[in-house]
C-alpha positions in Angstrom: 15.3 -35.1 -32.4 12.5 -35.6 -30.0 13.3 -36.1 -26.4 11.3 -37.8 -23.5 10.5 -35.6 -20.6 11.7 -38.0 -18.5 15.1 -38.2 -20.5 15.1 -34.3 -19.9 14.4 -34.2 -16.7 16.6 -37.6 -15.8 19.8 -35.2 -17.4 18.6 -32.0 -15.7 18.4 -33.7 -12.4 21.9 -35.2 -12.9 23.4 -31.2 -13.6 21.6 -29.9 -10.5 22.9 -32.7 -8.4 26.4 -32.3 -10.0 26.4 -28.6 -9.5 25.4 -29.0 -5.8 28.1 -31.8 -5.1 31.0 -28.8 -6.4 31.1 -30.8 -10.0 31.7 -28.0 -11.7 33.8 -26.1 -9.4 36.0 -29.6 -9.2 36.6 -29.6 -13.0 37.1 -25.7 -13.2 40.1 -26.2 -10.9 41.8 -29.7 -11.7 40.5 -29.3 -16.0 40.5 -25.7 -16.4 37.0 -26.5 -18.0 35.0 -23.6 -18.0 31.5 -25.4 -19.8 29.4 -26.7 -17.0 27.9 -29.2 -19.5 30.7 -30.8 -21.5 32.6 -32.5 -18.1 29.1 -34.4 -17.6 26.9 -36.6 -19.3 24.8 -34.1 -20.5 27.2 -33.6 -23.2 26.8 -36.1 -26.0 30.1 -36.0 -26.9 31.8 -36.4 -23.3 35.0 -38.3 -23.8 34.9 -38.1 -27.7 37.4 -36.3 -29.0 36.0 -36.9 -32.6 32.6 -34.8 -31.3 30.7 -37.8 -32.9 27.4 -36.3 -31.9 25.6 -33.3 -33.6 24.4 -30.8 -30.7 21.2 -30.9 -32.2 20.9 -34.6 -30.5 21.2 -34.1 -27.9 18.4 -33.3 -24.6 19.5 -29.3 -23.9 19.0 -28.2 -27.8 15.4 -27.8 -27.0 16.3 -24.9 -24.5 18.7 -22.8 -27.0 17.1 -20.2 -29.1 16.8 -21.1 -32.4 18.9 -17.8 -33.6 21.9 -19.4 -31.3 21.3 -23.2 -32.5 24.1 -22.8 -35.0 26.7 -21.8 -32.7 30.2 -23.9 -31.8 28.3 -24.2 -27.8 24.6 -24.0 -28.5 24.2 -25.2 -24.9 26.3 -22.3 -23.8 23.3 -20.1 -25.2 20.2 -20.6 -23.3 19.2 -18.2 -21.5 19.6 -18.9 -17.4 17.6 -15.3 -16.0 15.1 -13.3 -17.6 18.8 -10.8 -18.1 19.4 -13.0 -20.9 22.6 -14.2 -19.1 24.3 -17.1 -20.5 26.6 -19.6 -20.0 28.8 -18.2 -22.3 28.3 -14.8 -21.5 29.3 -15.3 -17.6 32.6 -17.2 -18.8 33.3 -14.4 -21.1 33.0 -11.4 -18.3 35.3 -14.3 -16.2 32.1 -14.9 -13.3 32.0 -18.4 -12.1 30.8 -18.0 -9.1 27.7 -16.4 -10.9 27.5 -19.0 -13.3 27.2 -21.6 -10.4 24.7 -19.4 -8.9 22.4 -18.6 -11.7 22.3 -22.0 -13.7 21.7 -23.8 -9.7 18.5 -21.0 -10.1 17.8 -22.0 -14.1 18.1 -25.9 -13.3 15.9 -25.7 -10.7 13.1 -23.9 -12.2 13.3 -25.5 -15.4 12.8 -29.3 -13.3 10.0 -27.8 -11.7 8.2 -26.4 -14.9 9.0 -29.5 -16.6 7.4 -32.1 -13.7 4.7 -29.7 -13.2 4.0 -30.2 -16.8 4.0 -33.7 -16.6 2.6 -34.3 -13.5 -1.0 -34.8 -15.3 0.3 -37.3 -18.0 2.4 -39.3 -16.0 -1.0 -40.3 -13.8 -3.0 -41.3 -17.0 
């Protein structure tokens, strides 16, 4: 499914800002979650237990490389430094503090790519 920019950016924007508030940090603690997208909105699914939503659908599946796109988490697989780290690769070696560190670095860089890119259409 295609995806607006601005519906990409609007969700990216919402992480970044939840990320820098302590979000994720907050529900690491009180949940025990250790996915920095399935607490939010991000998630299609958040608060459906059923998992109603194919990951496919939803705005992040455009960043996961298609060999990972079949995995359980495919937003857990998109790579955050040019390392190749991952989401799921930090929770496995246990590094939240990382995790925070390096998708605040990803989140931030992929906004700007993604307005610089847009920048031109959105003024014609």
């Amino acid at each position: 499914m295609s995806h607006d920019v601005r519906d990409v950016l609007q969700v990216l924007r919402f992480e970044l800002n939840y990320l820098e508030q302590g979000g994720f940090q907050r529900d690491r603690a009180l949940l025990g979650s250790e996915s920095p997208f399935q607490g939010t909105f991000a998630c299609l699914n958040y608060g459906d237990p059923l998992g109603a939503h194919a990951c496919h659908e939803c705005v992040l599946h455009r960043f996961v490389p298609a060999p990972e796109r079949a995995q359980d988490l495919p937003c857990h697989h998109i790579p955050l430094n040019s390392a190749g780290e991952t989401v799921a690769s930090l929770i496995a070696h246990n590094e939240p503090e990382r995790l925070t560190v390096e998708l605040r670095h990803w989140l931030r860089q992929t906004i700007a790519t993604l307005e610089a890119n847009t920048d031109g259409a959105a003024d014609s």
